[in-house]
Structures are given as structure tokens and as C-alpha cells.
BANU-178551 format. One record per residue (C-alpha): chain; x negated, y, z negated. Coordinates in steps of 0.5 Angstrom, whole numbers, padded with zeros to 4 digits, m for minus. Each point is the difference from the previous one (the first is absolute). Layout:
N
> c, X, Y, Z
> A, X, Y, Z
...
% end
This chain:
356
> c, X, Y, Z
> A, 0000, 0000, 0000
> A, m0002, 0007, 0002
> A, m0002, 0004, m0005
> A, 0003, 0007, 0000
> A, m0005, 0006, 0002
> A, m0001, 0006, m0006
> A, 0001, 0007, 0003
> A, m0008, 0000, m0004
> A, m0001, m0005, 0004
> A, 0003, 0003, 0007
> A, m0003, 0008, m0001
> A, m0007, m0004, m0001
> A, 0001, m0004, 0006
> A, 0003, 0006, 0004
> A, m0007, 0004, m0002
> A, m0004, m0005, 0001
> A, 0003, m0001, 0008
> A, 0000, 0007, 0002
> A, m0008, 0001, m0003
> A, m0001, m0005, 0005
> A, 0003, 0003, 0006
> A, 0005, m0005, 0001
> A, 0006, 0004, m0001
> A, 0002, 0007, m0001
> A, 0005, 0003, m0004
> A, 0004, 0007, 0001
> A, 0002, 0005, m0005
> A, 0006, m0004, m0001
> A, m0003, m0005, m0002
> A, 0004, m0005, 0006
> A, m0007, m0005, 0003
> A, m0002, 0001, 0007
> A, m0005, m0004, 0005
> A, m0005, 0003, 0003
> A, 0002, 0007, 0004
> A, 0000, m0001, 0008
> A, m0005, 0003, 0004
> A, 0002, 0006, 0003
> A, 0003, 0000, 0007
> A, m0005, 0002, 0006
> A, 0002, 0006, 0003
> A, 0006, m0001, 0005
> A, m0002, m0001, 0007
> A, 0004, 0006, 0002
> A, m0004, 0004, m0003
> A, m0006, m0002, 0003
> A, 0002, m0001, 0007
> A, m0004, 0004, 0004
> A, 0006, 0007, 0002
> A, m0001, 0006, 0004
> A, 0005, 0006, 0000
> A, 0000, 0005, 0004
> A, 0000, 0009, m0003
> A, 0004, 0005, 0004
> A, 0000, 0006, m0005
> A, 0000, 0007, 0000
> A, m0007, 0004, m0003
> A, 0004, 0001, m0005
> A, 0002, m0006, m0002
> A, m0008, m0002, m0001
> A, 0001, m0001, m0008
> A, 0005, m0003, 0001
> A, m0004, m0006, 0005
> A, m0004, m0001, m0006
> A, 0005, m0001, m0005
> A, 0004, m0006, 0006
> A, m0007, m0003, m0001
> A, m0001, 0000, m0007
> A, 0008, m0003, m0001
> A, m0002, m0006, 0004
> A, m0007, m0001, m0003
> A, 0004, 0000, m0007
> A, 0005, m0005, 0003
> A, m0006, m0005, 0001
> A, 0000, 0002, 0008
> A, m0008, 0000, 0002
> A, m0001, m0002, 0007
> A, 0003, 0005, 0003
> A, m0003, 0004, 0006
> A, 0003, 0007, 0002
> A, 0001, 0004, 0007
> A, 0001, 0007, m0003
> A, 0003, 0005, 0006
> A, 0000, 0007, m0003
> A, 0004, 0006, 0004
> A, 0002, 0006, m0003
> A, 0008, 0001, 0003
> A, 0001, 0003, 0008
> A, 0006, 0000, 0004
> A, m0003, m0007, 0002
> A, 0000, m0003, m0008
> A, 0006, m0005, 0003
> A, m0004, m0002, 0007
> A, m0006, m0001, m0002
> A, 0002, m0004, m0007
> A, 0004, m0005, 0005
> A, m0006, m0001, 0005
> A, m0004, m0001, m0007
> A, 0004, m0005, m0003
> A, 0001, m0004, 0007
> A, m0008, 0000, m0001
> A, m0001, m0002, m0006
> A, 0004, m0006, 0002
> A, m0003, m0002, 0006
> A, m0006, 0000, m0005
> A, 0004, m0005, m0005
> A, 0000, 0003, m0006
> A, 0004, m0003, m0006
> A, 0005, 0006, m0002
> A, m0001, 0009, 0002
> A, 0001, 0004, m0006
> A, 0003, 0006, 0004
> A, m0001, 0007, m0004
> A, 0007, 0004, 0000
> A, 0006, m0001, 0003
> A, m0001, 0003, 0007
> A, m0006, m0006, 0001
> A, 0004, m0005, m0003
> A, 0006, 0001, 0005
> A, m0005, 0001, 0006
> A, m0004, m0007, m0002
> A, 0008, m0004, m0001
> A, 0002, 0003, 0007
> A, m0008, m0002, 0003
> A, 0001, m0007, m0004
> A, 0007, m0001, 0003
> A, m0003, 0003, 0008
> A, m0005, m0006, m0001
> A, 0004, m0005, m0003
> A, m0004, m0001, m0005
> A, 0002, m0001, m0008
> A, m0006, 0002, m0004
> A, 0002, 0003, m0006
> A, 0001, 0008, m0001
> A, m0001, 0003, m0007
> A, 0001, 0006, m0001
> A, 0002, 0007, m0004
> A, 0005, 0006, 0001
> A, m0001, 0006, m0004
> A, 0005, 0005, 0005
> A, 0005, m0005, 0003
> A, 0005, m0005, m0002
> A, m0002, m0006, 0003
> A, 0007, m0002, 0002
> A, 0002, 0006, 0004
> A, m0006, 0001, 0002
> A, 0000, m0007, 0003
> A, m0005, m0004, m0003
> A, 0005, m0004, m0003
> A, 0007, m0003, 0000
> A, 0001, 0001, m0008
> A, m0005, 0000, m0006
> A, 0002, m0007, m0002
> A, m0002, m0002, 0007
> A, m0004, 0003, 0006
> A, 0003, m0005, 0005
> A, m0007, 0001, 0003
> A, m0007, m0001, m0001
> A, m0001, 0004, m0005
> A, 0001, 0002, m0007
> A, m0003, 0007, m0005
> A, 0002, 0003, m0004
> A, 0003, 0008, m0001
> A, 0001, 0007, m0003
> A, 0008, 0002, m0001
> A, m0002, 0007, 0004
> A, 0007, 0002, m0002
> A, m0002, m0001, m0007
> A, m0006, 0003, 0001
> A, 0001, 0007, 0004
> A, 0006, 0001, m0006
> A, m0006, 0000, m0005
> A, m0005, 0005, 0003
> A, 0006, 0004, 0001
> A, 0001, 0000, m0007
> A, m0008, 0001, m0003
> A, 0002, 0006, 0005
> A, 0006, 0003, m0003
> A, m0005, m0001, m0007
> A, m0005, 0003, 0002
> A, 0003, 0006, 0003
> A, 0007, 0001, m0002
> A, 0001, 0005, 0004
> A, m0002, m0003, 0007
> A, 0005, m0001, 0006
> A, m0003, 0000, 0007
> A, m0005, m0006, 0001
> A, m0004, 0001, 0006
> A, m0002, m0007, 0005
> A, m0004, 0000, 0007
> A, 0005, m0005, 0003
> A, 0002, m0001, 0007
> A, m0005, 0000, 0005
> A, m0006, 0000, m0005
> A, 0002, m0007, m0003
> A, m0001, m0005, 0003
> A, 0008, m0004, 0000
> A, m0002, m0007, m0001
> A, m0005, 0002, m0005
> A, 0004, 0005, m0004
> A, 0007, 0001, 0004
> A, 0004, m0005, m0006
> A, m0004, 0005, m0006
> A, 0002, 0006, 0003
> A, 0007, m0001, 0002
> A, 0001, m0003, m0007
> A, m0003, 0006, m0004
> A, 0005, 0005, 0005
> A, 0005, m0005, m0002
> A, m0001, 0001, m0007
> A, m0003, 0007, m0002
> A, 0007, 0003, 0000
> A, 0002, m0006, m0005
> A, m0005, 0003, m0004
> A, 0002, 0008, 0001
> A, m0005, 0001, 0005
> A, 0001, 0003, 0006
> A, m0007, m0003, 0006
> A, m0003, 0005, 0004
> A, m0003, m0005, 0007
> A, m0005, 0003, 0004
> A, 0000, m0003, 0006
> A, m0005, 0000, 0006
> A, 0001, m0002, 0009
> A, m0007, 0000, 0000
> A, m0002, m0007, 0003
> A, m0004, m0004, m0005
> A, m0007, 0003, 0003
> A, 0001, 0005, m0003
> A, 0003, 0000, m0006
> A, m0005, 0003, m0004
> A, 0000, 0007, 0004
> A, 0008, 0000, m0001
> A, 0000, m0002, m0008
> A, m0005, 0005, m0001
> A, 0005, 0005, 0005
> A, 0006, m0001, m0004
> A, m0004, 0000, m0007
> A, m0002, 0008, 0001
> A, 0007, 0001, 0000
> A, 0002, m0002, m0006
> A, 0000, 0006, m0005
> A, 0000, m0001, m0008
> A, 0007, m0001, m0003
> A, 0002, m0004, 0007
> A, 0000, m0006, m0004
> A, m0002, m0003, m0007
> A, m0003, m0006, 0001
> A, m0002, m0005, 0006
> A, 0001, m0007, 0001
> A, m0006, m0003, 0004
> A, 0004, m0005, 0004
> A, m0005, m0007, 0002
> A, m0002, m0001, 0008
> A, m0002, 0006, 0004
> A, m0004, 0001, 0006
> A, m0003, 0006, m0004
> A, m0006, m0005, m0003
> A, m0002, 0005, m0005
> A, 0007, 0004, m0001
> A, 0000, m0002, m0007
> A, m0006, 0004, m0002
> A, 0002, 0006, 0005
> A, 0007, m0001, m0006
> A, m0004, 0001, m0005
> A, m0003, 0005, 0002
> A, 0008, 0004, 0002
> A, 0003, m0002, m0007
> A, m0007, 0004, m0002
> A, 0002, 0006, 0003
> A, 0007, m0001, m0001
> A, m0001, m0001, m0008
> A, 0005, m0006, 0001
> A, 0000, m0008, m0002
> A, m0002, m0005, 0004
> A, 0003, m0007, 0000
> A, m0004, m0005, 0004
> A, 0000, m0008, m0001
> A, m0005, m0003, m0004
> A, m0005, m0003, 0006
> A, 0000, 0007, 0003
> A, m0002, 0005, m0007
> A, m0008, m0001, 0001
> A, 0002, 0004, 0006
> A, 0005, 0005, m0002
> A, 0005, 0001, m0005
> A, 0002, 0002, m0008
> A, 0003, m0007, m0001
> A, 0003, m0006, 0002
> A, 0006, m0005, m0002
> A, 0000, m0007, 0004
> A, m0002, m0007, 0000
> A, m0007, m0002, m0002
> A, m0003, m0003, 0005
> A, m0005, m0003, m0003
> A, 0003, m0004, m0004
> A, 0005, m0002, 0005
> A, m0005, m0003, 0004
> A, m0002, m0005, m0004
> A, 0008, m0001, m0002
> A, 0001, m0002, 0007
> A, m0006, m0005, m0001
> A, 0006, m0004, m0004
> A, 0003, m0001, 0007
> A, m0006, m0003, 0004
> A, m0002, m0005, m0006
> A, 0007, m0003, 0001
> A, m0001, 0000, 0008
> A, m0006, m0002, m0001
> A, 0003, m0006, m0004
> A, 0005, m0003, 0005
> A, 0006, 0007, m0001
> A, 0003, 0003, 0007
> A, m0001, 0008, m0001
> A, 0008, 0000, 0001
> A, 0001, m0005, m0006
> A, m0003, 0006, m0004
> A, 0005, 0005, m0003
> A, m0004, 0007, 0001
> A, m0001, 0004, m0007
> A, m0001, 0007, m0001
> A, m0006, 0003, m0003
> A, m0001, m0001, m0007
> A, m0004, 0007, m0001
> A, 0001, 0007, 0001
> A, m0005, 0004, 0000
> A, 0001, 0008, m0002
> A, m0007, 0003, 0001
> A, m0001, 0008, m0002
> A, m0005, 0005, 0003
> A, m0001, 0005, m0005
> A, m0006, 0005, 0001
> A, 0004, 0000, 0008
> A, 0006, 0001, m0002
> A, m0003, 0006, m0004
> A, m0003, 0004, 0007
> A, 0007, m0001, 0002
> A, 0002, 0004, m0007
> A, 0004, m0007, m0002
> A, m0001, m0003, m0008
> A, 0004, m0007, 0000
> A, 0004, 0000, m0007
> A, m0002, m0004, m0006
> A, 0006, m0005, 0002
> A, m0003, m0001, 0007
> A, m0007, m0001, m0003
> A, 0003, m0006, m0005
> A, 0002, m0005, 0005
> A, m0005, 0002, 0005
> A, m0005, m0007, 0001
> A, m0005, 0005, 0003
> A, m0003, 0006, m0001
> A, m0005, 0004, 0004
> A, m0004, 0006, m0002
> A, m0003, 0000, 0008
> A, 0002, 0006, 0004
% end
């Protein structure tokens, strides 16, 4: 007959086994074998991949950020084609010829910078037939109205991004404005025949659409001035813009005048009057800045093409929205233009610049 263990007995034995590695105990006290070894990478990620860059030079930290999400992914066997053109009237043309070139190359994936990139590399995928997976971001378009997608729960095509609600968006920088000046009414934008429609047409017609929502009247400047010659008719209409015309100016994204962002800077100088300017065009010009942080959502949208890369469609990917939104202030340039931001702006700002 078998004798019955004492719980001495079993404490003892227990000690014993575990000095000696043969079992392991957890804190609470349940025994276990020996851990199994940790799994090898997933082949996946170690498949040799290569994605092809279409962006802006704007967009050139946020590049770095797509690579360094895909690196924190486990992702590092990726060669990158990068193709860097700043916006023209030939932005669509030229990204549709540059996807199809990409494909002939055979490449894995394209990460397309923007929206009007995105919608050239789905119409130049679709014109060679070929499926190779778009991901991408829009900062001044809804990709469903634009046409980059059927719905946000599904793109119907081959490819998925993700968005800012430029709505939401526009109806803020109205309200820092109001904030910032009370008194304001007029708000100034160089609009038809200075930006470039596909670029920035969704934006501005978004921003005359809702400003008198807001109580602000737009004043639009307007050129016929072929496109060659922007930058003459931008600084023509600008000299005729007299103190007291407008209280602030909005710089809408994508015009043919390369560096108007810095000439409206220099105009709001002059005028002693806010400027308003996206996020990725403050270095250029501006007083601040409230829209999607595209940095941040480049390595968002690295979430979608580790799942493409596992196996999923692009329209099996619900789109998203971008989860940060950035308000960036320039301070010491908007004193040259005799603005002080108020201390309620300065508390929610995510960055402040003392740069001029």
C-alpha cells in the first residue's frame, strides 16, 4: 500500500525538481514544463519585397516614417524605388506613367503620397490591368467623392489609405481664426487659375462652401493666366491687394506657382493679416497649421500593407481615418504680421516655432 505524501514532503521534492531545471513554477505556484522555444520570424517577413514611392518633396519625413513602420513591423528585406516630383499641372499624367513603370518592374506594393497620386496609380494599374496593391494618403479630398474608393468599409478596387475629414478640419482652422481674431470677416484665397484643380480643387471648394457657416465672407483671386505664367499673374493680382481687403488668407494646397506659399507669406507680412497654411507647407510660409500629421499616418497605413502583404485584398481593408491631427504655430512669423496667438491656442498646439 502506498504511503501518502506530507505537504513537507511535496515542498521538498518540489525545490528540489526546480533547482535541478526539471520544472519551472509561475507565480502562481501552477507547475510547467519547460517554455518552448520562441517561434522563427514568420517567412513573411522575411520575404525579399519591393514597394515603389510616389510623393511630393513635402512629404519627404513622412517617407522616412512609411520605412521606419514597416521596419517596427519586423519588415527588413525591402528595396524602395522612390520617385520625388513636386506638384504641376502634370502630377496625374506623370504618377499614372510612373505606376505603370513600377509594374513593369515588379514591384510588390506602391505607396502613393497623396491622394492625387493614389487616384493616377489606381487609373494606371486599371489601364494595364494589373492588381498590384495601392496604399496611400488623402490630407484635401474625400477618397469616396474623389474616387478612390466605393466606400470606406471597401475600395472596390486595389487600393486602401487612410483620411482626414477635410470638413471637420476646415470647420476648426475657422474656429482657432475666429479665436485668434475676433473681429475677423474677410478671408482671402488664391483660388481658380492659381491651384491646381485635382490637387487642391476639393479643398478650396470645401473652404468656400463652409466659411459662411463660420460668418466669413471669401474673398478669391482669381487668374486667366496660362500656367507658365502664374507666377507673373500671382504677384500682379497680390500688389492690388490693399491693408483692410481681407483679415486672413488661406493657402490652398497645389498651385502652379511653385513657391506662392512663401510670396503669401511675405503678402500677410505686408497686410498684417493671419495666414492659414496645411502642416507640410509651413516651412514655406504660414502663421499655423491644423490638418492630418502625415507622418504619423504613413506609418498608419504600414498596418495595411503588412496585411497585404500577409494574404488580404486592399478592398477587403475597411479605409480609416487619420488617427493624429496636428496644430502646428509659428510664432515669432506671425509677430512680423503683428499677430499674437492667444494663450487658449498655444495650450492645444502640438508644436511651437519661434522660427521666422
Amino acid at each position: 500500500m502506498q504511503l501518502p505524501i506530507k505537504t513537507s514532503q511535496l515542498v521538498v521534492l518540489v525545490a528540489v525538481l526546480v533547482v535541478a531545471g526539471i520544472i519551472t513554477v509561475n507565480l502562481t505556484g501552477v507547475f510547467k514544463g519547460t517554455p518552448p522555444k520562441i517561434p522563427e520570424q514568420p517567412s513573411v517577413l522575411r520575404e525579399p519585397k519591393t514597394i515603389g514611392l510616389i510623393f511630393f518633396p513635402q512629404q519627404a519625413k513622412a517617407i522616412i516614417q512609411f520605412k521606419e513602420g514597416l521596419k517596427e513591423l519586423g519588415y527588413t528585406n525591402i528595396t524602395f524605388k522612390e520617385v520625388e516630383k513636386a506638384p504641376s499641372a502634370k502630377t496625374m499624367e506623370e504618377a499614372a506613367e510612373q505606376t505603370k513603370l513600377f509594374v513593369r518592374e515588379g514591384v510588390d506594393l506602391i505607396y502613393a503620397g497623396l491622394e492625387q497620386q493614389a487616384l493616377a496609380a489606381i487609373n494606371g494599374t486599371k489601364e494595364i490591368g494589373s492588381n498590384t496593391p495601392i496604399v496611400y494618403t488623402a490630407a484635401f479630398h474625400d477618397p469616396v467623392t474623389y474616387g478612390l474608393a466605393k466606400s470606406f468599409r471597401s475600395s472596390g478596387n486595389n487600393a486602401v489609405g487612410v483620411s482626414v475629414d477635410i470638413a471637420e478640419v476646415l470647420q476648426k482652422q475657422f474656429e482657432f481664426v475666429r479665436k485668434i481674431l475676433p473681429n475677423s470677416k474677410k478671408i482671402g484665397v488664391f483660388g481658380n487659375g492659381f491651384t491646381i484643380l485635382t490637387l487642391g480643387g476639393e479643398f478650396l471648394a470645401e473652404l468656400k462652401r463652409l466659411a459662411p457657416l463660420s460668418g466669413y465672407e471669401v474673398v478669391e483671386y482669381t487668374t486667366d493666366a496660362p500656367p507658365p505664367k502664374a507666377e507673373e499673374a500671382w504677384h500682379a493680382v497680390a500688389a492690388t491687394i490693399k491693408p483692410g481687403d481681407i483679415d486672413a488668407t488661406f493657402h490652398i494646397p497645389g498651385h502652379y506657382f511653385v513657391t506662392q506659399e512663401r510670396e503669401e507669406n511675405k503678402l500677410a507680412t505686408r497686410l498684417k493679416i493671419l495666414m492659414v497654411s496645411p502642416p507640410t507647407d509651413l516651412g514655406g510660409g504660414g502663421h499655423f497649421g491644423y490638418n492630418g500629421d502625415f507622418e504619423s499616418a504613413a506609418k498608419q497605413t504600414t498596418r495595411m500593407v503588412d496585411k497585404i502583404f500577409r494574404g488580404t485584398k486592399p478592398s477587403d481593408i475597411p479605409l480609416e481615418r487619420i488617427e493624429q491631427i496636428l496644430m502646428v504655430v509659428y510664432r515669432a512669423r506671425a509677430r512680423l504680421a503683428g499677430i499674437e496667438f492667444p494663450e487658449s491656442i498655444l495650450k492645444i498646439a502640438s508644436k511651437i516655432s519661434d522660427e521666422e
